[in-house]
N, C-alpha and C positions, 0 to 999 in steps of 0.2 A: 504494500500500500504506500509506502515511503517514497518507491519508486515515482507513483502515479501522479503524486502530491507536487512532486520537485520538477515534473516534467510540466503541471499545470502552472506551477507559479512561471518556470522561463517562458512558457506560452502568455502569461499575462505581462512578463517582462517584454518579450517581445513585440505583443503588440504596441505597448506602452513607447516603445522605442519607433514603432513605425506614425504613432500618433504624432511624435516628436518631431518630427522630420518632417514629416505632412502640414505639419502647421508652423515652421521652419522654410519649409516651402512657397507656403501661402503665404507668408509676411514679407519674405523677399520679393518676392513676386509683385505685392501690390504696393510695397516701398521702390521699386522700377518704373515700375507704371503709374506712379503719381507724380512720378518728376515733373513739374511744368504740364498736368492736367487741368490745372483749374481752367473755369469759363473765361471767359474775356470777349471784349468788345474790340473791332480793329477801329483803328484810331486812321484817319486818312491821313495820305504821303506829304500832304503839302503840311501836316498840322510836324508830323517826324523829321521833315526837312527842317523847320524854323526851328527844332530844340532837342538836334539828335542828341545831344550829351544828356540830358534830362527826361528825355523819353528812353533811351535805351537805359539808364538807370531802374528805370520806372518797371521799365517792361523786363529788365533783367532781376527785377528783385521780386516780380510777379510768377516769373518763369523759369527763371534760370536756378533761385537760391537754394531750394530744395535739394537740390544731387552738389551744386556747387560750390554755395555756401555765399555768405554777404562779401566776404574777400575773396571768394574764387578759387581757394585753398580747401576746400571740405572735400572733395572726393569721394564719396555716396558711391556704393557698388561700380566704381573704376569709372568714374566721371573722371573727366582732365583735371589737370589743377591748373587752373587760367593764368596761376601769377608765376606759371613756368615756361608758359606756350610760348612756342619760336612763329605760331602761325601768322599769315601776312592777312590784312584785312580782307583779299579776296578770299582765302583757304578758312577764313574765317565764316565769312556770308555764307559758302559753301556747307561748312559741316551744319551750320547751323539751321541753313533752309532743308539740308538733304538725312542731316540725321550721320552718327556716327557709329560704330558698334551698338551699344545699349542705346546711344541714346536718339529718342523721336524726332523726328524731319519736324520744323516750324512753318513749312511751305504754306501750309492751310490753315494757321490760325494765327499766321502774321504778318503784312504784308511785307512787301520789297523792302521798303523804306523803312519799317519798325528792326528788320530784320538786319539793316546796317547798321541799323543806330546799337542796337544790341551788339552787333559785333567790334563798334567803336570805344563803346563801352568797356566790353571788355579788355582793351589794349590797355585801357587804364587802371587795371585789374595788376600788372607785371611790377615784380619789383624789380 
C-alpha cells in the first residue's frame, strides 16, 4: 500500500509542476502581448510635424514604456535597451513600423509621422 501512496503523491506533484508552468506560461505570454497594446487615438501628421520631440515623448511613454522602460534601459523579455542602440533614424522608423523579433509592427496604430517622432525620441534615449 506504501507503494501506491508514494506513486499518488508524485502524481499530485506532478501535476502541480505542470500547473506551474502553465501559468508560467500564460503570464509570459500576456506580459509580451501587452507591450504597447493599449487603445489610442492617431493624432494627425501635420499636429506630429509641429512637436515631434513632444509627441514622440508622449507617444513613447504610451507605447513604448512597458517592454522598454521610461529611460529605455528596462529590457522586458529581450526588448532592446535604446540607451545602447547604434540604430540610424531610418533602421529606426523601420523596426518600429515593421516590428522586431518579439516585438509588434506600429504600422496600424501609428501613423508615419507619430512613428518618426517616436523614433526621434528615442535617439534621445542614448547615453
Amino acid at each position: 500500500m506504501a507503494f501506491y501512496e508514494k506513486l499518488g503523491n508524485l502524481v499530485l506533484i506532478n501535476n502541480m509542476i505542470r500547473l506551474f508552468k502553465n501559468l508560467l506560461f500564460i503570464l509570459s505570454w500576456s506580459i509580451l502581448f501587452s507591450c504597447g497594446s493599449k487603445e489610442q487615438t492617431k493624432s494627425t501628421t501635420a499636429e506630429t510635424e509641429q512637436t515631434p520631440f513632444m509627441d514622440g515623448k508622449t507617444i513613447y511613454q504610451r507605447e513604448c514604456v512597458l517592454c522598454h522602460g521610461e529611460a529605455g534601459d528596462k529590457g522586458v523579455a529581450g526588448s532592446a535597451n535604446l540607451t545602447q542602440s547604434i540604430l540610424s533614424l531610418d533602421e529606426r522608423v523601420y523596426v518600429i513600423t515593421n516590428g522586431r523579433g518579439i516585438m509588434q509592427p506600429f504600422k496600424s496604430k501609428l501613423t508615419p509621422g507619430e512613428i518618426e517622432a517616436v523614433a526621434r525620441y528615442t535617439q534621445e534615449l542614448k547615453k
